[in-house]
N, C-alpha and C positions, 0 to 999 in steps of 0.2 A: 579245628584242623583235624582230615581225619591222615589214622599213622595204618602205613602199612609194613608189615615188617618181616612176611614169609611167601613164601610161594603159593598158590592152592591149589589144589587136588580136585582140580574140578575140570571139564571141556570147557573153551572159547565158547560154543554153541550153545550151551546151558545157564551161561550167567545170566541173572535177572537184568531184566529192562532197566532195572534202578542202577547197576552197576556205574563207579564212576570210570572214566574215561580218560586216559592219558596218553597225548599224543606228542614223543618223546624221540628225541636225534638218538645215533649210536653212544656220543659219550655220554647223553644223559641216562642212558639203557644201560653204561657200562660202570656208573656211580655206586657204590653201596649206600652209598648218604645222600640224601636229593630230597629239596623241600623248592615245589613245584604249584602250579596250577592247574587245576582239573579242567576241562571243558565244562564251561558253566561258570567257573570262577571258583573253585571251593579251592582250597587249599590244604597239600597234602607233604605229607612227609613221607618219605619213605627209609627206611631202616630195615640193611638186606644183609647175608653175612658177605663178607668180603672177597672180592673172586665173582660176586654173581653179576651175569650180562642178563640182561633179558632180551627174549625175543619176540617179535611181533607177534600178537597174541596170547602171548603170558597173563594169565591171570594171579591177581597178588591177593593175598589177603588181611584183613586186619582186626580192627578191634571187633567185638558183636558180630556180627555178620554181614561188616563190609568189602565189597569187593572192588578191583580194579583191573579194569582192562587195557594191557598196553598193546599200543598203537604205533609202528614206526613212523614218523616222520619224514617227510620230506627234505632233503638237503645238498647244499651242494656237492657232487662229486665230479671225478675225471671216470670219464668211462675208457679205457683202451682197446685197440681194435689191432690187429696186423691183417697183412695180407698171406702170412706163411705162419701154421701154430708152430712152428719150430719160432718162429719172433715176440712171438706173444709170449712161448715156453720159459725164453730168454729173458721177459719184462718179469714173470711173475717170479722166475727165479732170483732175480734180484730185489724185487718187493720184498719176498721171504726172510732174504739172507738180511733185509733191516728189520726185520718182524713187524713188518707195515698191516693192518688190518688191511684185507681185500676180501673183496667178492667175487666170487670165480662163475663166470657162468663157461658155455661152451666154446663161444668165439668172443669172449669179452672179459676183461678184468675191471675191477670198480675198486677205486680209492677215494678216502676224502680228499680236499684238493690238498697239492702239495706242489707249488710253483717247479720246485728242484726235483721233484720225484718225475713231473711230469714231461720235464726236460730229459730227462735221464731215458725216460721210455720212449719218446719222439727218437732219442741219439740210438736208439736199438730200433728204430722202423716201425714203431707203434706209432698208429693215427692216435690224436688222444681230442678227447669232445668234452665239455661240462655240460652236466646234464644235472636236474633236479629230482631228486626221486627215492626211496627211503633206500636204507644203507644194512643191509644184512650180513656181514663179511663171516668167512670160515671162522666158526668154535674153537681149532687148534686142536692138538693129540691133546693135549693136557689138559681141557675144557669141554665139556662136553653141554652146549647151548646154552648156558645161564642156570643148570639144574645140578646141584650138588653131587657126585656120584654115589653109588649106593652105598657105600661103607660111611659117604658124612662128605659136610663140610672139611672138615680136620684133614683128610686123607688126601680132599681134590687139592688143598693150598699143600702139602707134602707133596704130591705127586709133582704139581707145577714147581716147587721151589727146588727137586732132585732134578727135573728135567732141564731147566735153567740151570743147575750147577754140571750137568753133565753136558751139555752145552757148553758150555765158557769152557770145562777142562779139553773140549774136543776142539776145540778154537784155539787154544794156547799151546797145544799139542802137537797138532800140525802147524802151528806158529801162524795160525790167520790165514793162510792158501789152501784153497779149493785141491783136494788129492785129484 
């Protein structure tokens, strides 16, 4: 089994041809712990610090000088469409306000499927479609792509755990209504 367990300081474009290969959904990108299968069949662990997403492309590294190249996956999602960005504004504002991962392109938001979310989006005048395709949603102010910020691990999980706690005081504050 091979373990991977850090990030590598390398380009996508330079890894060796030997590199193994891991073609992996968003929650399995989004796991610190994941013991998986390689293309090819090798079998892999991975062990990442906690907090880390990876994104398409990411190379990991491990033991000796093995590398791994992630691949997003293909999967289901709801793509939403309006015919007014003021209706789409409206969808995505409400995705946010449940902290739903999305994909934000110009004329389109992307979610994993969610029967009830997708209702929700139709009832604000979003066309909504499933579609198969890999899943890259916004990093969030408090994440920044799956790469620990410069001061560390330690700092990115404090930065997210104050921004979450001032969060919930701003919610309980104004007693849960939008000012």
């Amino acid at each position: 089994m091979l373990r991977f367990t850090r990030l590598a300081d390398v380009v996508p474009a330079t890894v060796p041809a030997g590199a193994v290969r891991l073609r992996l959904t968003y929650e399995e990108r989004s796991r610190s712990r994941l013991a998986t299968m390689a293309e090819g069949g090798t079998a892999v662990a991975i062990t990442l610090p906690r907090g880390t997403v990876l994104r398409d492309g990411a190379v990991l590294a491990g033991e000796g000088d093995a590398l791994a190249v992630i691949e997003a996956a293909p999967q289901p999602l709801a793509r939403m469409t309006a015919e007014a960005p003021l209706q789409l504004l409206r969808v995505v504002y409400h995705l946010a306000n449940r902290h739903v991962p999305a994909q934000i392109g110009e004329t389109a938001v992307l979610i994993e499927r969610d029967p009830v979310l997708e209702r929700m989006a139709a009832s604000l005048g979003a066309r909504v479609e499933h579609v198969l395709q890999p899943f890259e949603p916004e990093a969030g102010a408090y994440h920044e792509g799956g790469h620990a910020h410069a001061l560390g691990a330690e700092a990115d999980d404090t930065s997210r755990n104050i921004g979450e706690q001032l969060s919930i005081a701003a919610h309980r504050a104004s007693g849960g209504a939008a000012r």
